[in-house]
N, C-alpha and C positions, 0 to 999 in steps of 0.2 A: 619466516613463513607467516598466513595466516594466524590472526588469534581467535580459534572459533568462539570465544566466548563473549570477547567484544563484537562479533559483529553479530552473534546473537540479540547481545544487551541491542544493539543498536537496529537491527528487523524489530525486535519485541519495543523499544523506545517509540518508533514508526509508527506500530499501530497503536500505543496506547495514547499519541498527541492529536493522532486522526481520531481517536473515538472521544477525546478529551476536548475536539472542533478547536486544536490548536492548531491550524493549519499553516499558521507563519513559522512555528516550533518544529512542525513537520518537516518542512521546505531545508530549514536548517541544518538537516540530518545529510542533504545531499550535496556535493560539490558545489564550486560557485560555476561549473560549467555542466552541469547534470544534463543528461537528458531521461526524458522520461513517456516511454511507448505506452500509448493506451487502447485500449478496445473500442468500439463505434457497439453497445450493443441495443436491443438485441441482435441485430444483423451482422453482425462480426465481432464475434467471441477472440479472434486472434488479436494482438498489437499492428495498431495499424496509423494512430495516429502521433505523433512527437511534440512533445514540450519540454523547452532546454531551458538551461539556466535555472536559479530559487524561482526568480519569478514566474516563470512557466511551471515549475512543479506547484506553485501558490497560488495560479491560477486555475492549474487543472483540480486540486483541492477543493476551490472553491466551491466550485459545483454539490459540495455534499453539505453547503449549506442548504439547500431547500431540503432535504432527510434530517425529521427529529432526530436521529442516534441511529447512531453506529455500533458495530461490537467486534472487533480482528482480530478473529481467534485465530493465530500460528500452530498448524499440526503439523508441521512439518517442517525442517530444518537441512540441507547438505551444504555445505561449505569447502572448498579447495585454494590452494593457494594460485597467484597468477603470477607471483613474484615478489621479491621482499615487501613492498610495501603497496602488495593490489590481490584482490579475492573475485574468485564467484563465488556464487550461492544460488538453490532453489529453495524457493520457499513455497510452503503449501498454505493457504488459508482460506480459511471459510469467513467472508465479508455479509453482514448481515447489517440492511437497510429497511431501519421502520420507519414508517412514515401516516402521517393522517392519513384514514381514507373514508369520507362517508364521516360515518357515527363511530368508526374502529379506526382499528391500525393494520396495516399488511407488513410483511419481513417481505424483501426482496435479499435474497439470499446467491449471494455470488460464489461457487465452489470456484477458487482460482491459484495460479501459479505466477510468483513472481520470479522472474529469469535476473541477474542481479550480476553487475559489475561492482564492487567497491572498491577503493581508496585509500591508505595512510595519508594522511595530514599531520601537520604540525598540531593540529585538538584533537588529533583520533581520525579514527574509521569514518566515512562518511559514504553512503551510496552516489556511485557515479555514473549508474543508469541500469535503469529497472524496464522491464518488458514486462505488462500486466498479461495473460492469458486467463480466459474462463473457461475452466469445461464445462461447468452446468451452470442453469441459473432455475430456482425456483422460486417459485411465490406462496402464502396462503397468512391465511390471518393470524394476528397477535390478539392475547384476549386482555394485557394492560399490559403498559407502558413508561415507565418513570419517564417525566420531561422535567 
């Protein structure tokens, strides 16, 4: 069956190499045939767009190089099995992007849900395709910043 506790370890590994701006380390978390649904937002919050394979998930990654820091806080965890060696999962997390702005910094704040097929491997658990959804997004200022 599922082992919820490795594919915990490995949601929770995700966010910490995206906030870590390890994005090649990230990529490696997911099959070498992943795909990976993303949002267009603000104008659509749902998954709408796809990137397959490391290199599409190392690409769509790429993008949060221009965002000083990151933070992926996981509040939420459900996990089921699909079959001996396959899982869903939803994940809930709160994505928080600060960034220059002016003289300050702004949090773009993503309240969002990751829909989540995983995978056994011969090295482990790997995600084998994730659905980004947003339900909210807000903004406002940070008063500092570690860079």
């Amino acid at each position: 069956g599922v082992d919820r506790t490795a594919l915990s370890e490995l949601v929770h590994r995700y966010a910490a190499r995206v906030d870590d701006r390890d994005f090649a380390g990230a990529a490696e978390l997911f099959t070498e045939d992943a795909e990976l649904i993303l949002p267009d937002p603000p104008e659509r919050l749902d998954p709408v767009s796809s990137q397959h394979g490391r290199a599409g998930v190392r690409a769509a990654l790429a993008t949060l190089a221009s965002v000083t820091r990151t933070r992926h806080a996981i509040v939420g965890e459900v996990y089921d099995a699909a079959g001996p060696d396959a899982g869903t999962g939803r994940v809930a997390c709160v994505a928080h992007h600060f960034s220059a702005r002016g003289d300050g910094f702004t949090d773009l704040v993503w309240h969002l849900r990751y829909d989540d097929a995983y995978r056994r491997e011969d090295d482990g658990w790997r995600i084998a395709r994730r659905a980004l959804t947003i339900d909210a997004i807000e903004t406002g200022p940070i008063r500092r910043l570690r860079i």
